[in-house]
C-alpha positions in Angstrom: -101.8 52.9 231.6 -103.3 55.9 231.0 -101.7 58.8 232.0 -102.0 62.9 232.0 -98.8 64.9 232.9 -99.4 68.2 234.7 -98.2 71.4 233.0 -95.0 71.2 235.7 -93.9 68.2 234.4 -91.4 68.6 231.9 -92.5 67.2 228.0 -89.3 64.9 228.2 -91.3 62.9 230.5 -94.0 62.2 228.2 -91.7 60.7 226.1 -90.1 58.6 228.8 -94.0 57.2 229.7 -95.3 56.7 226.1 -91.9 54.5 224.8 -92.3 52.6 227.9 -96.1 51.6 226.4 -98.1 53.9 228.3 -100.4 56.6 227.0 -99.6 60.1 228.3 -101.2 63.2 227.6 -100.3 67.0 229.1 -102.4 69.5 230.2 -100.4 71.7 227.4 -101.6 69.1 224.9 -106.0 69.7 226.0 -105.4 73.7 227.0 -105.3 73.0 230.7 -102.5 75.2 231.4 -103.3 77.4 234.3 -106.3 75.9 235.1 -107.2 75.2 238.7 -106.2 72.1 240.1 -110.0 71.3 240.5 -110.4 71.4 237.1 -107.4 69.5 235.9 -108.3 66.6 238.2 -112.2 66.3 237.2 -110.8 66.3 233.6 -107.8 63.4 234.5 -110.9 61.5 236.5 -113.3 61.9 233.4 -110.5 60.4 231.0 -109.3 57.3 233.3 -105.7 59.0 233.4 -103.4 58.9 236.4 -101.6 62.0 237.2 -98.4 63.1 237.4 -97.3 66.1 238.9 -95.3 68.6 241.5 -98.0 70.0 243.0 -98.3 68.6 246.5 -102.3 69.9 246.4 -102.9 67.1 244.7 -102.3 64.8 247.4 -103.8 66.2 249.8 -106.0 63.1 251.1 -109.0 65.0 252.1 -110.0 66.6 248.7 -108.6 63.4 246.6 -109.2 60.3 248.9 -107.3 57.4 247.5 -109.8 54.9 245.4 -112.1 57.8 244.3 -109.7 59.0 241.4 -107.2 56.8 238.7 -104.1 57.9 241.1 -102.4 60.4 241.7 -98.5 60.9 241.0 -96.2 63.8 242.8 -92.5 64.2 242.5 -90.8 66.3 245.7 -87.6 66.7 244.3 -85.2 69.6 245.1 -83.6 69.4 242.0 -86.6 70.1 239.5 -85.0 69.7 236.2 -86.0 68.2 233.1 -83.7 66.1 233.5 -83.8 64.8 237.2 -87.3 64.4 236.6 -86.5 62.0 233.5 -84.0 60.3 236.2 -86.8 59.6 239.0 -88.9 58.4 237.1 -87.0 55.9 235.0 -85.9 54.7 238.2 -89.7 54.6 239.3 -90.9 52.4 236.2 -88.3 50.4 236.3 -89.2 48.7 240.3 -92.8 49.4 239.9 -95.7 48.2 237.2 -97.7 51.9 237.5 -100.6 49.8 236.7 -100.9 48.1 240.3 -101.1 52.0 241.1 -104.6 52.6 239.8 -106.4 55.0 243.0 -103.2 55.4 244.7 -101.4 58.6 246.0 -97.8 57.7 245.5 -94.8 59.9 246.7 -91.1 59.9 244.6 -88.6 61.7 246.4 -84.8 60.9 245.2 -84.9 57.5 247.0 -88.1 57.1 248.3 -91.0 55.7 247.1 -94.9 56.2 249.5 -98.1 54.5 248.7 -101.0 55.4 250.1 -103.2 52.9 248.9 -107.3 53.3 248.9 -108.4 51.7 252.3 
């Protein structure tokens, strides 16, 4: 799967995703840093890459309807740490293939897994 990793997510988590097969990029990686979401997201859509992030604007289902992007990704975690993160989404790859994701808006919380799948 291909996959970008917003400049929130830590770089341990690239890691994590590209031993586990799939090919992850970060925004630090193509100069996206401190971009605008808008931009981030037309670039993630040009490339075929899912996104994974902690910005809850991504999800927002009326500016990124689910089936008219690869899918989006967002951790709400209180504990934002490198290595929390690492921890959710081990946990995540391990009980779902993120390739039956593809146009989704999926929601991790510690223990909680939402799929808003495109209609």
């Amino acid at each position: 799967m291909r996959i970008k990793l917003d400049e929130n997510m830590p770089r341990r988590a690239a890691r994590l995703l590209s031993e586990r097969g799939h090919d992850a990029s970060t925004t630090a990686q193509e100069g996206l840093n401190g971009k605008n979401d808008a931009t981030v997201a037309r670039v993630a859509n040009r490339e075929g890459r899912m996104m994974i992030t902690m910005d809850a604007r991504f999800v927002d289902i009326r500016r990124y309807p689910p089936g008219r992007h690869p899918g989006f990704v967002l951790l709400r975690l209180a504990d934002q740490s490198a290595l929390a993160v690492e921890k959710v989404l081990q946990v995540f790859l391990d009980q779902y293939h993120i390739e039956t994701l593809g146009g989704c808006i999926v929601v991790l919380e510690e223990g909680a897994v939402r799929v808003r799948r495109p209609a």
